[in-house]
N, C-alpha and C positions, 0 to 999 in steps of 0.2 A: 695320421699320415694317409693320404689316399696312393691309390694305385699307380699312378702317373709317379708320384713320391718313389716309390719301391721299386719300380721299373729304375727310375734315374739313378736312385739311390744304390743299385745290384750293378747298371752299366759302369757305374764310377767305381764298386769293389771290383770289375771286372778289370778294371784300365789298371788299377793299383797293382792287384795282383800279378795282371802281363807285364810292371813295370818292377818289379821285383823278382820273378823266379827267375830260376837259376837254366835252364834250356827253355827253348822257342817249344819242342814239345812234350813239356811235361804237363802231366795231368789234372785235369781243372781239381779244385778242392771241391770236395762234396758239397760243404756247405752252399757253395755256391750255384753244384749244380739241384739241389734242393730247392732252392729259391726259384731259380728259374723256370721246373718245371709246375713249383706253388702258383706263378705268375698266368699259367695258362687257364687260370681260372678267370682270368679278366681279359684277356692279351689272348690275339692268336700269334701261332707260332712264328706267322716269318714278321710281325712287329715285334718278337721278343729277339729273335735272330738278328734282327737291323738292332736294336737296341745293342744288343751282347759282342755283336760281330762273332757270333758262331754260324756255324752249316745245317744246312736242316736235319742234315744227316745225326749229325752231333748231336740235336736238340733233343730228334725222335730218340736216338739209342737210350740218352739221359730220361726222357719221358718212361720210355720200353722198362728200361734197369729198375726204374722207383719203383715204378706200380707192380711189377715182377713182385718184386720183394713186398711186397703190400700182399698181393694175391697168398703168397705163401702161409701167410697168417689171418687171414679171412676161412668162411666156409665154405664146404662143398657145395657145389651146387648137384642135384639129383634131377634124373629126366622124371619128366610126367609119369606116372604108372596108371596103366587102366586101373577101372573099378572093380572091387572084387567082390565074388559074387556074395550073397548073404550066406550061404553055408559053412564061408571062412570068414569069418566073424576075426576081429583085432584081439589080443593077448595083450594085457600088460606085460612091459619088458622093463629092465634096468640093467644099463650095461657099457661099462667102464674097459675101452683099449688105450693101452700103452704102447706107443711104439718105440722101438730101440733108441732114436733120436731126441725119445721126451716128448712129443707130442701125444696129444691124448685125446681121444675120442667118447664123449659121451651120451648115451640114448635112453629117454626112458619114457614111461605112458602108453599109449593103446597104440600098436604100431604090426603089421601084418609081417608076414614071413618074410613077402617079396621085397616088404619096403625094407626091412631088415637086412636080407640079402644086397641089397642094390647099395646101403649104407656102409656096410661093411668091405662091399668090395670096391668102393670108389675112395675109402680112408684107404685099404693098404694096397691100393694101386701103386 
């Protein structure tokens, strides 16, 4: 199925679904807004918005919502840290957080104090 296919293919679940719910504004179903933000990988957004008949407003929020939720389960990102000088030489570490919610934080290998530090306090930020 190419992408032209999937575009057509999501506009016509679109027309279906506005032709069957039960109020003018009830809330798109996810799976669909899934698909449409998957579509921006080929499609920019106001030819996905002409295809859908949604608002860009609408598209970006559904864009914003996924990848949110995406982010939440990816990793930290850590700023640059200078180089440290040879008198503090790296430690092996190993070391397991759990936080109240079930996520879990894991470090181990030759890692300095500061990078330590900056790990630690960017998980339970």
């Amino acid at each position: 199925m190419t992408n032209q296919d999937k575009l057509n293919n999501l506009a016509a679940d679109f027309q279906k679904w506005r032709a069957i719910r039960k109020y003018p504004r009830e809330k798109t179903p996810q799976h669909l807004k899934d698909k449409a933000v998957k579509l921006a990988q080929y499609y920019s957004p106001s030819q996905i918005q002409d295809a859908l008949n949604i608002s860009g407003s609408t598209f970006h929020h559904w864009h914003k919502q996924i990848y949110a939720a995406d982010e939440l389960n990816g990793f930290i990102a850590l700023p640059e840290l200078p180089e440290i000088a040879s008198a503090e030489r790296n430690s092996e570490v190993s070391i397991e957080l759990t936080c109240k919610n079930g996520n879990k934080l894991q470090v181990s290998g030759s890692i300095s104090l500061e990078l330590l530090t900056a790990i630690t306090g960017a998980a339970l930020a």
